[in-house]
N, C-alpha and C positions, 0 to 999 in steps of 0.2 A: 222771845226766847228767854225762860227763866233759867238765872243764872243760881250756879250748886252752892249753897252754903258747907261750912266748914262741917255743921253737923250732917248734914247731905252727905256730904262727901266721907263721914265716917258712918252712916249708918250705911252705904253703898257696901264701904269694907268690911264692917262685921257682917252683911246679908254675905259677901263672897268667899268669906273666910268658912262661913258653914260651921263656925263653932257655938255658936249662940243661940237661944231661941230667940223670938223676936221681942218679949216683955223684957227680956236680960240688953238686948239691942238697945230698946230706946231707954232706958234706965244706964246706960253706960253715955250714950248722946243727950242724957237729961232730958229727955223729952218724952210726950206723953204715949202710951201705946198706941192710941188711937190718931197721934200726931204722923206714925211710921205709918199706919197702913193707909193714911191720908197722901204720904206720899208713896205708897206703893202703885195708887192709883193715878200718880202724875206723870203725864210720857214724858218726859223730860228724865226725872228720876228714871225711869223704867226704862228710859234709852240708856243711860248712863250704869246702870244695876248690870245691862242684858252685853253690854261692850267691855266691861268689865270682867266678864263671867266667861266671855268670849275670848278673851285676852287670857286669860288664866285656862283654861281648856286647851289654847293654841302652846301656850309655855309649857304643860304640864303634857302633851303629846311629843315635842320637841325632846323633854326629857324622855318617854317613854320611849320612844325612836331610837335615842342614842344608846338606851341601855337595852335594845332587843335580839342585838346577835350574842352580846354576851349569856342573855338567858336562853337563846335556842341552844349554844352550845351547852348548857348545862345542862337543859331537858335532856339533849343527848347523850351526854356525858352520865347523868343519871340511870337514863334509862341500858347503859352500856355495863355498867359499875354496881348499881343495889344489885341483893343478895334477895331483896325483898320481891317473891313473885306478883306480891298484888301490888305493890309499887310498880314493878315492870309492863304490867299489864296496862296498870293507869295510863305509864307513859305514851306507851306503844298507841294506846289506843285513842288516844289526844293527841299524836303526833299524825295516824291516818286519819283521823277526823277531820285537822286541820289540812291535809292536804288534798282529799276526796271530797272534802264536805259531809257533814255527819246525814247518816239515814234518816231517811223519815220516819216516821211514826208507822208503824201497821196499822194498816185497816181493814177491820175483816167489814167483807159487804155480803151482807143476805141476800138472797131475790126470795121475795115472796111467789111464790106460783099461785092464780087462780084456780079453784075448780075447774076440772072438764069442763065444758058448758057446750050444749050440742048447737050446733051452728047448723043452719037450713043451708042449701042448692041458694036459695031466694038471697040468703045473706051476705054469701060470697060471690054473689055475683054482683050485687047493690057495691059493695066495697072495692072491687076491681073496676066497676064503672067510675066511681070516683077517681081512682088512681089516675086514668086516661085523662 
């Protein structure tokens, strides 16, 4: 088990942070581009990249969570209060989306029809003896 270097362990945090490209990344770690994608290919790093990323998703849903009755009551609050009909409609209609689930898509389905085609006594009989 290879253990994270100091620059490891800051090129982890610029890839998590999402504000860098990756030449700005190893250029702020001193090291070469080709050195980062050398370890973008090492499971060790890429265990460490992937629990890290996973850590920050869990933190930043925690926050979301906490602040989500205060924004339904505003949707509502909004959608009770503008003056604006197509804001109201927006709301309204994001608010039974979310609670029906949004429609599907139409589909219109064609049937093609065959031509007539005359069909013998012989034929429909051939075909009913299959059935049996």
């Amino acid at each position: 088990m290879e253990i994270l270097n100091d620059k490891k362990i800051m090129a982890i945090q610029l890839l998590v942070d999402g504000e860098l490209n990756k030449t700005d990344i190893a250029k702020r770690c001193e090291i070469s581009r080709q050195s980062l994608y050398d370890w973008l290919d090492n499971e060790e790093f890429k265990k460490e990249l992937d629990r890290r990323i996973q850590q920050r998703k869990g933190l930043v849903e925690k926050i979301i969570d906490s602040k989500l009755e205060g924004a339904v009551d505003q949707l509502f609050r909004l959608a009770d209060t503008t003056e604006n009909a197509r804001v109201k409609a927006q709301v309204l209609q994001y608010i039974i989306d979310r609670g029906l689930g949004k429609p599907t898509t139409k589909l219109d389905v064609a049937a093609e029809m065959k031509p007539n085609q005359s069909v013998t006594k012989d034929v429909l009989e051939a075909e009913f003896d299959e059935e049996e």
